[in-house]
PyMOL CGO cylinders between C-alpha atoms (Angstrom):
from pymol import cmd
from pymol.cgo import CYLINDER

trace = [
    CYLINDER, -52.33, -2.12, 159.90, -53.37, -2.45, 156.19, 0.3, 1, 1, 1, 1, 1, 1,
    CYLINDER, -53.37, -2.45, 156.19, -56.66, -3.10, 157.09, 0.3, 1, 1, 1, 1, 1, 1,
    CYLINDER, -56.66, -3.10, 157.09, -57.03, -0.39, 159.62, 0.3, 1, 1, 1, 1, 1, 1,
    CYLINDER, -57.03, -0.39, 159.62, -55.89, 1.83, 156.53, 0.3, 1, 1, 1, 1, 1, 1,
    CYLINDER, -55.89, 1.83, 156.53, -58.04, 0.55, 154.64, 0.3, 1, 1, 1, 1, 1, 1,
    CYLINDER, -58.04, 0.55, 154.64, -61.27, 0.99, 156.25, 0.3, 1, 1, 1, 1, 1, 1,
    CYLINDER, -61.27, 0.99, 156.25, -60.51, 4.16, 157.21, 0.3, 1, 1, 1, 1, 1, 1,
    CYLINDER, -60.51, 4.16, 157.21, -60.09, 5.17, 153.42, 0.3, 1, 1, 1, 1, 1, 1,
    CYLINDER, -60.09, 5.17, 153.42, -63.25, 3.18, 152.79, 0.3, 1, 1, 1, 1, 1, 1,
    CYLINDER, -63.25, 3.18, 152.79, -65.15, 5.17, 155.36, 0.3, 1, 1, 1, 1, 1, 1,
    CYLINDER, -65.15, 5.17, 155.36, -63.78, 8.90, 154.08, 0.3, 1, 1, 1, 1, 1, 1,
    CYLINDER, -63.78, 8.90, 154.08, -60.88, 9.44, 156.33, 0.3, 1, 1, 1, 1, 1, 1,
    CYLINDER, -60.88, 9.44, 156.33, -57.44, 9.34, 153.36, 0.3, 1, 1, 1, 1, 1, 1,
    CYLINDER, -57.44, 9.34, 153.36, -54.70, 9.35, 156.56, 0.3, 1, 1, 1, 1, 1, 1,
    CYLINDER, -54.70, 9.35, 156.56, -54.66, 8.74, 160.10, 0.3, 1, 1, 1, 1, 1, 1,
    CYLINDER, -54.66, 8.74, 160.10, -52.12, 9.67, 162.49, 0.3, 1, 1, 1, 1, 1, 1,
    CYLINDER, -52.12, 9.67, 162.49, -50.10, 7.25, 164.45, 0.3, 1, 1, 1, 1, 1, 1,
    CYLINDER, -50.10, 7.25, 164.45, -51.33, 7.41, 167.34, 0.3, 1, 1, 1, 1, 1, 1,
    CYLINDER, -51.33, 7.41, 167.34, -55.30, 6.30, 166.28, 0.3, 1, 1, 1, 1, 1, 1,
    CYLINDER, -55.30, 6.30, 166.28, -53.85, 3.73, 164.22, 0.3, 1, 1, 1, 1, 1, 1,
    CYLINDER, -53.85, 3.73, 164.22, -52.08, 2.74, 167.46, 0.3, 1, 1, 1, 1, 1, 1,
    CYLINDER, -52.08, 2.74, 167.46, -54.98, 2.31, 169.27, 0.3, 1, 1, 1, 1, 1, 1,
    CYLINDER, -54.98, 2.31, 169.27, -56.83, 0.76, 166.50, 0.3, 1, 1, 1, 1, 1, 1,
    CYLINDER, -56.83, 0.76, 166.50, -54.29, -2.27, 166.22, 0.3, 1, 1, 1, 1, 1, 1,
    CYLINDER, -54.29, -2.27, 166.22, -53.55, -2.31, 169.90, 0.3, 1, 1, 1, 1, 1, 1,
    CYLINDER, -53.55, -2.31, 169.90, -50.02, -1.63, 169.55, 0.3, 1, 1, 1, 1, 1, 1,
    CYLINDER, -50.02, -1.63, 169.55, -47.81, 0.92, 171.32, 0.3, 1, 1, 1, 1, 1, 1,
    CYLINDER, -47.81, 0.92, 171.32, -46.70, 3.79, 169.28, 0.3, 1, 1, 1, 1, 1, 1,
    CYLINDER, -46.70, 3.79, 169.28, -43.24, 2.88, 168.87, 0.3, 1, 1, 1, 1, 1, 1,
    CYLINDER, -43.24, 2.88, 168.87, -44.16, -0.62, 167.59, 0.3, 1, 1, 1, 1, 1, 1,
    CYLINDER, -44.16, -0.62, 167.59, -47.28, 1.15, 164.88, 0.3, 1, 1, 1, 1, 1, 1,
    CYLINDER, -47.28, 1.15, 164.88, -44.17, 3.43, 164.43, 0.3, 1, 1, 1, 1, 1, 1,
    CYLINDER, -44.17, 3.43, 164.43, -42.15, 0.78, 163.15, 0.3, 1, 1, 1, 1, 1, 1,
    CYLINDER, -42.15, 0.78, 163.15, -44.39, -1.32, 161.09, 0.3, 1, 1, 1, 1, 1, 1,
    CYLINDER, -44.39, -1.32, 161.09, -45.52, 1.96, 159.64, 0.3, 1, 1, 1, 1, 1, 1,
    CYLINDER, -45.52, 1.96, 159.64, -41.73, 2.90, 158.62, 0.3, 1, 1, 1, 1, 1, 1,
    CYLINDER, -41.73, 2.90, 158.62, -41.33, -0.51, 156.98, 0.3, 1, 1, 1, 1, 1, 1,
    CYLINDER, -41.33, -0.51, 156.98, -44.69, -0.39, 154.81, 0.3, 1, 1, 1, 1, 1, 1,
    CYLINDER, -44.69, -0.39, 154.81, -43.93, 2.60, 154.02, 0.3, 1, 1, 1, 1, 1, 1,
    CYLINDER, -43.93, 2.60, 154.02, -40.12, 2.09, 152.78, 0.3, 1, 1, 1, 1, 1, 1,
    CYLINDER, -40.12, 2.09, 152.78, -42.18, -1.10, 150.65, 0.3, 1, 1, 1, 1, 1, 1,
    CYLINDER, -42.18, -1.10, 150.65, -43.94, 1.61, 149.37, 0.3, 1, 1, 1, 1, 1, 1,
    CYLINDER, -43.94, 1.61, 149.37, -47.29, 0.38, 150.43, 0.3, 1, 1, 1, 1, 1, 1,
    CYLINDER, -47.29, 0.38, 150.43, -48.00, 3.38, 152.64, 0.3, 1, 1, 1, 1, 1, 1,
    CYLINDER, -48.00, 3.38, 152.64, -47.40, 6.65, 152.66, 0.3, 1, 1, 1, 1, 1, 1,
    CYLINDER, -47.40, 6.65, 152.66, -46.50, 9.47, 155.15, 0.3, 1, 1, 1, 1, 1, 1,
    CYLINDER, -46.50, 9.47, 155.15, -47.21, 13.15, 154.99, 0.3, 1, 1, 1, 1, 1, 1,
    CYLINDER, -47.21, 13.15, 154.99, -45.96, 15.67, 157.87, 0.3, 1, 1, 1, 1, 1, 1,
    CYLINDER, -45.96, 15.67, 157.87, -48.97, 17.71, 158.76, 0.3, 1, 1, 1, 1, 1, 1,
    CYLINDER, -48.97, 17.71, 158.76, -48.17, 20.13, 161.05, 0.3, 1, 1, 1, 1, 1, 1,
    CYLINDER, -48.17, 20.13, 161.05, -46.52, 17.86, 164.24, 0.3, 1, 1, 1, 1, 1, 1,
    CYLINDER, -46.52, 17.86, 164.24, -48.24, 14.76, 163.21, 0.3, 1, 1, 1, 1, 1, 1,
    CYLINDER, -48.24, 14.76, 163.21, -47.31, 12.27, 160.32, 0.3, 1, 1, 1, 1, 1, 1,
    CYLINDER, -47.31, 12.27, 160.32, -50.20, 10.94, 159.07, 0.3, 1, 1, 1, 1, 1, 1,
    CYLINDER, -50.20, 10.94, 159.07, -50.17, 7.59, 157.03, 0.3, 1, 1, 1, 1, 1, 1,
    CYLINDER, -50.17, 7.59, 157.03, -52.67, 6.49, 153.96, 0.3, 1, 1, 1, 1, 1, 1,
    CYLINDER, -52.67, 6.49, 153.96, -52.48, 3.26, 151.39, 0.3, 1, 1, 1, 1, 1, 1,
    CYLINDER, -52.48, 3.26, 151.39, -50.85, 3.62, 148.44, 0.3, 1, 1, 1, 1, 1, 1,
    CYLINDER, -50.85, 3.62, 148.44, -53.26, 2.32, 146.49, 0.3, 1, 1, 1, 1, 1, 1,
    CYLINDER, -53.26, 2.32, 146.49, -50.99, 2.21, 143.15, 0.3, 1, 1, 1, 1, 1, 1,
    CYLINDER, -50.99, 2.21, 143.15, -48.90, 0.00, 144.49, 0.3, 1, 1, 1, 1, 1, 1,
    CYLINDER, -48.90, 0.00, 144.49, -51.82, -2.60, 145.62, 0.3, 1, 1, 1, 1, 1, 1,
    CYLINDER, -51.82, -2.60, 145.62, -52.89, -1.91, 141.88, 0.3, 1, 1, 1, 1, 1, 1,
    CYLINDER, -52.89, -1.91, 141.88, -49.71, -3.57, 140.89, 0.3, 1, 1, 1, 1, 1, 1,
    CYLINDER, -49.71, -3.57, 140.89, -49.31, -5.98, 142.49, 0.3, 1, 1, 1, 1, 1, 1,
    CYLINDER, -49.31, -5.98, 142.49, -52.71, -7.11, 141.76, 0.3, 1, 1, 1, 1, 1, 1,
    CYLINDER, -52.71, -7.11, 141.76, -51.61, -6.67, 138.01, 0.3, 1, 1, 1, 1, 1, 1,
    CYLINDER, -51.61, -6.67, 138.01, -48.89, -9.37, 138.83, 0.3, 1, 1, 1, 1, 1, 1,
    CYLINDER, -48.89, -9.37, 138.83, -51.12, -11.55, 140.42, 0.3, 1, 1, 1, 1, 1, 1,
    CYLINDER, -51.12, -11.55, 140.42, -53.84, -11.65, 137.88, 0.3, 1, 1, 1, 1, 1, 1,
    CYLINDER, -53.84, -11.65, 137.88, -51.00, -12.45, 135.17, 0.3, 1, 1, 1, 1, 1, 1,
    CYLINDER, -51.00, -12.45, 135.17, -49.06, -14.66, 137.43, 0.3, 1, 1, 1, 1, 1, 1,
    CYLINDER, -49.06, -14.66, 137.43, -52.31, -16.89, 137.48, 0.3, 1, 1, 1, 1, 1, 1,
    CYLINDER, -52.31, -16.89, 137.48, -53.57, -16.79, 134.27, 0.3, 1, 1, 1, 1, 1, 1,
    CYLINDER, -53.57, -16.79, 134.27, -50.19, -18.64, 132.98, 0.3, 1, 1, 1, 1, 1, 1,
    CYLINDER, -50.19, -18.64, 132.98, -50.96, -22.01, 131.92, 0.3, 1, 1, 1, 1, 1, 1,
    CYLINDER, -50.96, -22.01, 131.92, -49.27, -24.69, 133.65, 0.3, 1, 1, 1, 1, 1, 1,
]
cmd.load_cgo(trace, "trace")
């Protein structure tokens, strides 16, 4: 789901709605649904009500940090 996030951001679109990233992933709604709610209570995605649908984006910050981390978890010499 990331990566369906991901390109859509890349290609101009900041949110899509459930249901398209759904279809994208080949999931049923309730099961998008789901893995939506948990990135998004890891605080990798987020969710804004727009009218009656929730549409989800990256929260690119938070991929910003943790490639902070990364960089200095790496350049540590062992």
């Amino acid at each position: 789901m990331l990566h369906i996030l991901l390109e859509s951001q890349r290609g101009g679109r900041s949110a899509l709605p459930i249901s398209e990233i759904a279809r994208r992933a080949e999931l049923s709604r309730f099961s998008a649904s789901h893995h939506l709610r948990l990135l998004t209570d890891a605080h990798l995605v987020s969710r804004v009500a727009e009218g009656s649908h929730r549409l989800h984006s990256l929260r690119m910050t938070s991929f910003e940090a943790i490639e902070d981390w990364v960089i200095a978890f790496t350049s540590i010499d062992m």
